[in-house]
PDB file of N, CA, C and O in Angstrom:
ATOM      1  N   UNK A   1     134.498  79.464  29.344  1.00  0.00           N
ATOM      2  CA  UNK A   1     133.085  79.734  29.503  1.00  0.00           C
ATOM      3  C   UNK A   1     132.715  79.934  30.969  1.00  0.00           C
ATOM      4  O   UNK A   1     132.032  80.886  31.346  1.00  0.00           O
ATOM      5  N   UNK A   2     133.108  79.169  31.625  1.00  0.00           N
ATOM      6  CA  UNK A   2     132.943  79.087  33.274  1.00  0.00           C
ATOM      7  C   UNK A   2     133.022  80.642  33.393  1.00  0.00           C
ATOM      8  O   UNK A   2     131.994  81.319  33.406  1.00  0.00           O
ATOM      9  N   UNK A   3     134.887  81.463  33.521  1.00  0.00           N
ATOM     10  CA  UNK A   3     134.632  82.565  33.153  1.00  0.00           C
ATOM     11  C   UNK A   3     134.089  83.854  32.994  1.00  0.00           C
ATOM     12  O   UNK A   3     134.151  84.922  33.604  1.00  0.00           O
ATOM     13  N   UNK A   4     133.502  83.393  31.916  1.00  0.00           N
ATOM     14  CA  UNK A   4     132.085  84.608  31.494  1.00  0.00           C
ATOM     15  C   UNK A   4     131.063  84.455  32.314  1.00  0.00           C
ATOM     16  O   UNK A   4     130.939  85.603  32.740  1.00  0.00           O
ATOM     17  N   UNK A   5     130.192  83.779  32.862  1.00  0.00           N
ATOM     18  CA  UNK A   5     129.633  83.111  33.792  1.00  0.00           C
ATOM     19  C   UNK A   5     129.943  83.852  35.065  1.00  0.00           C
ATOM     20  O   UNK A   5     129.261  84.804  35.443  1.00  0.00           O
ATOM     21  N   UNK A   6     131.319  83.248  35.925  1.00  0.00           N
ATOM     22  CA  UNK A   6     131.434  83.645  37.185  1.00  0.00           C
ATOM     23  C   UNK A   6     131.596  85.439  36.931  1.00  0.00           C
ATOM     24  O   UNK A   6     131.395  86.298  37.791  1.00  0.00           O
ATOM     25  N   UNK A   7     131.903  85.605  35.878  1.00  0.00           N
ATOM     26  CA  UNK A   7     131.971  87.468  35.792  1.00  0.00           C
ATOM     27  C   UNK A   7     130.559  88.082  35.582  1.00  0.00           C
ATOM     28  O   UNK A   7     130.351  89.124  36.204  1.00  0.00           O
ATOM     29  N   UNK A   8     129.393  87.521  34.673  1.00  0.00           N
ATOM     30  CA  UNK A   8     128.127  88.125  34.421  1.00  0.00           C
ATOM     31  C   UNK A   8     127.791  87.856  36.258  1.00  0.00           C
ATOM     32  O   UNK A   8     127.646  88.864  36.948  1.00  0.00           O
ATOM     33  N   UNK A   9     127.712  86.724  36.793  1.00  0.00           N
ATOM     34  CA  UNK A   9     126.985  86.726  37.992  1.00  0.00           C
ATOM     35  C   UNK A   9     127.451  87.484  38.885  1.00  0.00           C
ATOM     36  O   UNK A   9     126.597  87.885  39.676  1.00  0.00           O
ATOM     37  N   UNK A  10     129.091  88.038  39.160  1.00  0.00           N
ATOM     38  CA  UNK A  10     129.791  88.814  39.643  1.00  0.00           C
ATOM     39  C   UNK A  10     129.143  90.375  39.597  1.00  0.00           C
ATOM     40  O   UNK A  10     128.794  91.262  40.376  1.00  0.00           O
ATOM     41  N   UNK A  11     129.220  90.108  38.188  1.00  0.00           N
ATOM     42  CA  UNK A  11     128.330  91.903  37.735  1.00  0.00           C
ATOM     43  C   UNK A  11     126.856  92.422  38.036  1.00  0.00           C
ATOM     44  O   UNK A  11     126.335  93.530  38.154  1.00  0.00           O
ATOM     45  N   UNK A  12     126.421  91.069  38.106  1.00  0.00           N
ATOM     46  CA  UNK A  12     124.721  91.028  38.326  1.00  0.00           C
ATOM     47  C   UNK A  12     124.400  91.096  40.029  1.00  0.00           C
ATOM     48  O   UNK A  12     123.452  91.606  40.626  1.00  0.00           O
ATOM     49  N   UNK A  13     125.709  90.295  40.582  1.00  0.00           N
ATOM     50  CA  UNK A  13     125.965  90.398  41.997  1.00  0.00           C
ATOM     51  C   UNK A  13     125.821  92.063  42.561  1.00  0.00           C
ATOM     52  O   UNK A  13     124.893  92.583  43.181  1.00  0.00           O
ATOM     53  N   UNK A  14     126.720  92.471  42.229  1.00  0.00           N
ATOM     54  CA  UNK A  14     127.401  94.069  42.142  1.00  0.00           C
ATOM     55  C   UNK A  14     126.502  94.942  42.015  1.00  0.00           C
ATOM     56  O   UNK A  14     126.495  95.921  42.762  1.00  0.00           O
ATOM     57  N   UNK A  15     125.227  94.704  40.699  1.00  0.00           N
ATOM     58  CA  UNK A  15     124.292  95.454  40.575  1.00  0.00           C
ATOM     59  C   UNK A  15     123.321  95.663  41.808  1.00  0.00           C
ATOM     60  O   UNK A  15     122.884  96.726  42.249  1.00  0.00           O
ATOM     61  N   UNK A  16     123.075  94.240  42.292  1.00  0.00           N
ATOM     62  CA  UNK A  16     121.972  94.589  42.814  1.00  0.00           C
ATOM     63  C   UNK A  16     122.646  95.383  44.088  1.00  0.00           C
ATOM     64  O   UNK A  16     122.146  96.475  44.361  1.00  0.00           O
ATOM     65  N   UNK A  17     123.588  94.981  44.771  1.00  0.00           N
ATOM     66  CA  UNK A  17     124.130  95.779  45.671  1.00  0.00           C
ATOM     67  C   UNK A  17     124.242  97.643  45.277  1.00  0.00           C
ATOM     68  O   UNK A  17     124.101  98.607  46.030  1.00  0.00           O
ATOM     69  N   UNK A  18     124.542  97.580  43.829  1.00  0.00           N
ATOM     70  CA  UNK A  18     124.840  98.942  43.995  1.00  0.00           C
ATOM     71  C   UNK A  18     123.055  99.833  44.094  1.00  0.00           C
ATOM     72  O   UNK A  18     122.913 101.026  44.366  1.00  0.00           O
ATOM     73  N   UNK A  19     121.882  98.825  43.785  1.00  0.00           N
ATOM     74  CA  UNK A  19     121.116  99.350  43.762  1.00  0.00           C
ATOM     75  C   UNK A  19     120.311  99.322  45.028  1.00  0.00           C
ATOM     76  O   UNK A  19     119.388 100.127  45.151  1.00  0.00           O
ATOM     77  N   UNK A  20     120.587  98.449  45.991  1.00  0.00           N
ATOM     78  CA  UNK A  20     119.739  98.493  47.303  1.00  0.00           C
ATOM     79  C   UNK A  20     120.753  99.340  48.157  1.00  0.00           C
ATOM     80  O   UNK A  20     120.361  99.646  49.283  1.00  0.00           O
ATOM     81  N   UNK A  21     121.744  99.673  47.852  1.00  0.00           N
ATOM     82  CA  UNK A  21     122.790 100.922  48.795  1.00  0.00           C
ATOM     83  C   UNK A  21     122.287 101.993  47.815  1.00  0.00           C
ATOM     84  O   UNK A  21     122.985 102.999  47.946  1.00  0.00           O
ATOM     85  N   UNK A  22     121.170 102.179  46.721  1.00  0.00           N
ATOM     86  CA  UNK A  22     121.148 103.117  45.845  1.00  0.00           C
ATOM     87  C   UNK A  22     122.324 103.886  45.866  1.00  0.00           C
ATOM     88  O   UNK A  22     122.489 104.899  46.546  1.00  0.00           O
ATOM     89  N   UNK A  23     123.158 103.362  45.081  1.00  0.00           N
ATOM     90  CA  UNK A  23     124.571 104.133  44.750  1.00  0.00           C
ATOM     91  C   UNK A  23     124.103 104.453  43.187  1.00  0.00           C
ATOM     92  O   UNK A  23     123.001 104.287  42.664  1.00  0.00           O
ATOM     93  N   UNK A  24     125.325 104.965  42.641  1.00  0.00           N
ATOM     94  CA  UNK A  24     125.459 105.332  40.761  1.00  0.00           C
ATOM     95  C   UNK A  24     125.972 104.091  40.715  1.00  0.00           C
ATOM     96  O   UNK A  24     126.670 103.771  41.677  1.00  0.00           O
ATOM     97  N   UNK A  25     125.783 103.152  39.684  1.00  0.00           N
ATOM     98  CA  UNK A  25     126.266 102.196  38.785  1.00  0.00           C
ATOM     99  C   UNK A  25     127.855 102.726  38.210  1.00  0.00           C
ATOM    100  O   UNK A  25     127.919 103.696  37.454  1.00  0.00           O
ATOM    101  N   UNK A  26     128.782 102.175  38.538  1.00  0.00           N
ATOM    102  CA  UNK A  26     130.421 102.210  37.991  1.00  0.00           C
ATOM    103  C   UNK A  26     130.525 101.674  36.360  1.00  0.00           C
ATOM    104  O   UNK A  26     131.524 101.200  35.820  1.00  0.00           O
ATOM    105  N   UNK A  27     129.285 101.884  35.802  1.00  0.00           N
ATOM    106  CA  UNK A  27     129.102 101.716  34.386  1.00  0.00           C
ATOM    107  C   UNK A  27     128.137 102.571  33.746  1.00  0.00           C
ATOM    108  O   UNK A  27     127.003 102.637  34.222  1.00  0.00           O
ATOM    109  N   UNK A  28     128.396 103.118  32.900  1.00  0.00           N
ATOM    110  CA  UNK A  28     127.346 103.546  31.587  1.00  0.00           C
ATOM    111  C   UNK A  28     125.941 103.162  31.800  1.00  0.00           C
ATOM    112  O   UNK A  28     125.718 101.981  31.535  1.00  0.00           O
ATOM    113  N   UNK A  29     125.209 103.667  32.099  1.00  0.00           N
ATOM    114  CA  UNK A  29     123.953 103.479  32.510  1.00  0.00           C
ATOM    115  C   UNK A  29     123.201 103.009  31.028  1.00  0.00           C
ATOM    116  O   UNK A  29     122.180 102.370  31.281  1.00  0.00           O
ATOM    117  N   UNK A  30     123.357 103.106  30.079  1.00  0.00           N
ATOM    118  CA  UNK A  30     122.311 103.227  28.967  1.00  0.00           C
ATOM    119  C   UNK A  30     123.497 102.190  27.761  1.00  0.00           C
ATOM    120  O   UNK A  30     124.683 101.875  27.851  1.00  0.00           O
ATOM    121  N   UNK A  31     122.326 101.912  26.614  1.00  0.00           N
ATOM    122  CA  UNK A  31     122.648 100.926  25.758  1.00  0.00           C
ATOM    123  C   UNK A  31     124.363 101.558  24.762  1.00  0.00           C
ATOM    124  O   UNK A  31     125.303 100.970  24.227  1.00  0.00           O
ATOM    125  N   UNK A  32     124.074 102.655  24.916  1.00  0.00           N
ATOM    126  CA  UNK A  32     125.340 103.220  23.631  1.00  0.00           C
ATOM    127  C   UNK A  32     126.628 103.238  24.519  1.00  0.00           C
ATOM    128  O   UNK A  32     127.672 102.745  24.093  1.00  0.00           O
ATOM    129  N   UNK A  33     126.534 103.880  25.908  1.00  0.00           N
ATOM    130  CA  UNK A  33     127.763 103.766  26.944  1.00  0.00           C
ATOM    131  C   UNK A  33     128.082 102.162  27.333  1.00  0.00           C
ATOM    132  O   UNK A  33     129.126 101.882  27.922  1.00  0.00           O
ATOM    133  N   UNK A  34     127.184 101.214  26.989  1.00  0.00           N
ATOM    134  CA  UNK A  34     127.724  99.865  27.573  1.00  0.00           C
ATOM    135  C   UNK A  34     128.659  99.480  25.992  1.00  0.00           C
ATOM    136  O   UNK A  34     129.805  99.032  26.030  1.00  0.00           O
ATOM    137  N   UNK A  35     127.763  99.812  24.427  1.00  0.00           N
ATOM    138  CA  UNK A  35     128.179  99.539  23.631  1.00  0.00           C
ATOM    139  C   UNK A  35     129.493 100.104  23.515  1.00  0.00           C
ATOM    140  O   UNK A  35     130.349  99.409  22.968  1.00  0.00           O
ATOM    141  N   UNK A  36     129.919 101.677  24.095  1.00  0.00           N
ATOM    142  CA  UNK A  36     131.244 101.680  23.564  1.00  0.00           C
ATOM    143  C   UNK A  36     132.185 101.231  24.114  1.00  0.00           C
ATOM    144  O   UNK A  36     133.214 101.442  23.473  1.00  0.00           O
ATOM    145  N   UNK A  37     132.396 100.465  25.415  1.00  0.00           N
ATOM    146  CA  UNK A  37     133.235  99.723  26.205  1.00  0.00           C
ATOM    147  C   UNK A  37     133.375  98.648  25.437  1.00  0.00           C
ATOM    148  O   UNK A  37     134.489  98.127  25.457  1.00  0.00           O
ATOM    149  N   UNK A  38     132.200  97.962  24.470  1.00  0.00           N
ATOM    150  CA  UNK A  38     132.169  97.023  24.437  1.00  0.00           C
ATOM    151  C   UNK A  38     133.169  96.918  23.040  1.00  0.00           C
ATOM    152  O   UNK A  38     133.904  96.029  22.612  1.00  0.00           O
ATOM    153  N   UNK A  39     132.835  98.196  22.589  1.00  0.00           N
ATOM    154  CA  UNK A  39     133.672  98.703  21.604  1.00  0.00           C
ATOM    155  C   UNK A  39     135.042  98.939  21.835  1.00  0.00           C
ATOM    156  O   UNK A  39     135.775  98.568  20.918  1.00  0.00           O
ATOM    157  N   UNK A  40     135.572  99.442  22.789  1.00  0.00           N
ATOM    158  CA  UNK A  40     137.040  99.594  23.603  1.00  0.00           C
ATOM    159  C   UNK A  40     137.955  98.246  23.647  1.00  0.00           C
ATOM    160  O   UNK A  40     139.121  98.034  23.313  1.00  0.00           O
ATOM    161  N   UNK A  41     136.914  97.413  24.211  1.00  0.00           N
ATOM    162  CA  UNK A  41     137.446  95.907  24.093  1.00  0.00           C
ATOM    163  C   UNK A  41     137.856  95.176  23.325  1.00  0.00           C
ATOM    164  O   UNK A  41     138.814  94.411  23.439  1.00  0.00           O
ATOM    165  N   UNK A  42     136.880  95.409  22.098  1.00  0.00           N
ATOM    166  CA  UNK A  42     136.794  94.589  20.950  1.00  0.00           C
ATOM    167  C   UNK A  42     138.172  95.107  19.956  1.00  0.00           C
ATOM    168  O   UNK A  42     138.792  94.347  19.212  1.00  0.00           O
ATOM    169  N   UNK A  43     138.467  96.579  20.151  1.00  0.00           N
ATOM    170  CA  UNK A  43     139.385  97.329  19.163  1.00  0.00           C
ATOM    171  C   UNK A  43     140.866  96.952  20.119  1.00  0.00           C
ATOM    172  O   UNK A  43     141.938  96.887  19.517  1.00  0.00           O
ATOM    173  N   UNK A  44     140.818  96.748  21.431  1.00  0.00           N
ATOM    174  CA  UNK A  44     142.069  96.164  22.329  1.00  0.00           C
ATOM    175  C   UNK A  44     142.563  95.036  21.909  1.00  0.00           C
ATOM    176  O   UNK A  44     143.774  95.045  21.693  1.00  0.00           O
ATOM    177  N   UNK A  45     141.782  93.707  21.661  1.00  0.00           N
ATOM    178  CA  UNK A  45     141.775  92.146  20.989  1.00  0.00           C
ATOM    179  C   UNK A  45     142.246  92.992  19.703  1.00  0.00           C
ATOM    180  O   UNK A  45     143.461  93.068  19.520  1.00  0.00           O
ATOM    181  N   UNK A  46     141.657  93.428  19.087  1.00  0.00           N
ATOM    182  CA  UNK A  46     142.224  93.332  17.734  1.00  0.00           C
ATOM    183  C   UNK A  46     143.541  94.024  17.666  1.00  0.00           C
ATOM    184  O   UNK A  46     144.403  93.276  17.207  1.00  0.00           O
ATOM    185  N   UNK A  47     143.868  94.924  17.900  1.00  0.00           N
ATOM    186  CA  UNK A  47     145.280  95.531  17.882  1.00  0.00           C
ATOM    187  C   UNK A  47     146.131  94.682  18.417  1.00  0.00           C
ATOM    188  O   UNK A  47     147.222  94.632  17.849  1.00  0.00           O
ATOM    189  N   UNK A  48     145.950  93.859  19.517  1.00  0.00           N
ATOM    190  CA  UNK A  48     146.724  92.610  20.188  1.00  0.00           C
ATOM    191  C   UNK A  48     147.286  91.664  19.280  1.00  0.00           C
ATOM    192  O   UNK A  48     148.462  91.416  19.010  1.00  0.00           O
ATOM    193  N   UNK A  49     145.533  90.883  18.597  1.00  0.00           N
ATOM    194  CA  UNK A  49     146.127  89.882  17.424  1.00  0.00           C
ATOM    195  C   UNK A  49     146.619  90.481  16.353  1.00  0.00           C
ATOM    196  O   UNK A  49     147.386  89.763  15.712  1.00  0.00           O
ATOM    197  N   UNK A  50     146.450  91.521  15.943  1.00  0.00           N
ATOM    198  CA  UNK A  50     147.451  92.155  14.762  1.00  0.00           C
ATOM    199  C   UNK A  50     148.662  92.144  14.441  1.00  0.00           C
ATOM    200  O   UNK A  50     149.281  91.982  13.389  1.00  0.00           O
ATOM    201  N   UNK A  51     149.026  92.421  15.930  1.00  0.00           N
ATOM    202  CA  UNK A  51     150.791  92.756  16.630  1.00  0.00           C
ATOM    203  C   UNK A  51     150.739  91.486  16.391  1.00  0.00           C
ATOM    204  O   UNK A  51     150.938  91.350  15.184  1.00  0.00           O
ATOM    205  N   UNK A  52     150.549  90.282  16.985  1.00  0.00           N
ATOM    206  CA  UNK A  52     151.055  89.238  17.766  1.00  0.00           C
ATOM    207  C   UNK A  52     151.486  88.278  16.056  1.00  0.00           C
ATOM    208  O   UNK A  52     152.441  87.627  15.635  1.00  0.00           O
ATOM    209  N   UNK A  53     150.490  88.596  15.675  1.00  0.00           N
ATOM    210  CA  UNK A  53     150.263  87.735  13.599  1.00  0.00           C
ATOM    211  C   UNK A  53     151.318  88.357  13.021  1.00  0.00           C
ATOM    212  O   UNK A  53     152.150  87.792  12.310  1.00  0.00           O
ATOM    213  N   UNK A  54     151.302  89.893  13.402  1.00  0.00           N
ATOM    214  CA  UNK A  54     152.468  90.625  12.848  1.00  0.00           C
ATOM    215  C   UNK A  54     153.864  90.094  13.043  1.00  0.00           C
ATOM    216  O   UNK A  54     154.792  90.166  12.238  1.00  0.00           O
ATOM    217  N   UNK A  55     153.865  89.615  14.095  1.00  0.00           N
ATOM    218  CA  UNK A  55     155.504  89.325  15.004  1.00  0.00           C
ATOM    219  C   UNK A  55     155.204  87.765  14.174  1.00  0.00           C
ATOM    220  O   UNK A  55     155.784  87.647  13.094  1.00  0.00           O
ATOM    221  N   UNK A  56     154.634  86.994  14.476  1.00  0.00           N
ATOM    222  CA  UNK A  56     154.344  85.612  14.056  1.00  0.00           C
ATOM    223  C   UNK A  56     155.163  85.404  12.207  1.00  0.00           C
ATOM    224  O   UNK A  56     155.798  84.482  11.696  1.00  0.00           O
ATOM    225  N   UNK A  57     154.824  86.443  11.817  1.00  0.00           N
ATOM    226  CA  UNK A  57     155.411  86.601  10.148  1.00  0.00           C
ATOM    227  C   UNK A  57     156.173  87.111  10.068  1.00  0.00           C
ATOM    228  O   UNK A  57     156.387  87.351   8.880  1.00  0.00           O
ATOM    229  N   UNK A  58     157.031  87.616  10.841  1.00  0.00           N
ATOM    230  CA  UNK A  58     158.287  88.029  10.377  1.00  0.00           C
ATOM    231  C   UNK A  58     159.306  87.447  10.949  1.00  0.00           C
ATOM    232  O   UNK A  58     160.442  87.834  10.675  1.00  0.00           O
ATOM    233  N   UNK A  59     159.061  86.241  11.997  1.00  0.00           N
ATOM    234  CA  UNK A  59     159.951  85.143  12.415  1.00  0.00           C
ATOM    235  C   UNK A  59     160.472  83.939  11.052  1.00  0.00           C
ATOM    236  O   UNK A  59     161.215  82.994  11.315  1.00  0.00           O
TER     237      UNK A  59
END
């Protein structure tokens, strides 16, 4: 948990910097581009534990 934490404040850190240097954001500006990363991630974990359950059952 700590974690998630030191990374949201990391990111929230980052933001505001990228916005008082008014730079572009190194992310998806809008709700569907954050969702499909979030989507990228979620389908990465799962193919991981699939394999890993997979290997786990055939030992």
């Amino acid at each position: 948990m700590k974690l998630i934490l030191k990374s949201l404040l990391a990111g929230f850190l980052l933001g505001v910097v990228f916005s008082l240097l008014k730079l572009p954001i190194p992310a998806p500006p809008n709700l569907p581009g954050v969702t499909g990363v979030v989507g990228v991630f979620v389908g990465f974990i799962l193919v991981k534990a699939y394999k890993r359950r997979k290997v786990s059952n055939t030992n």
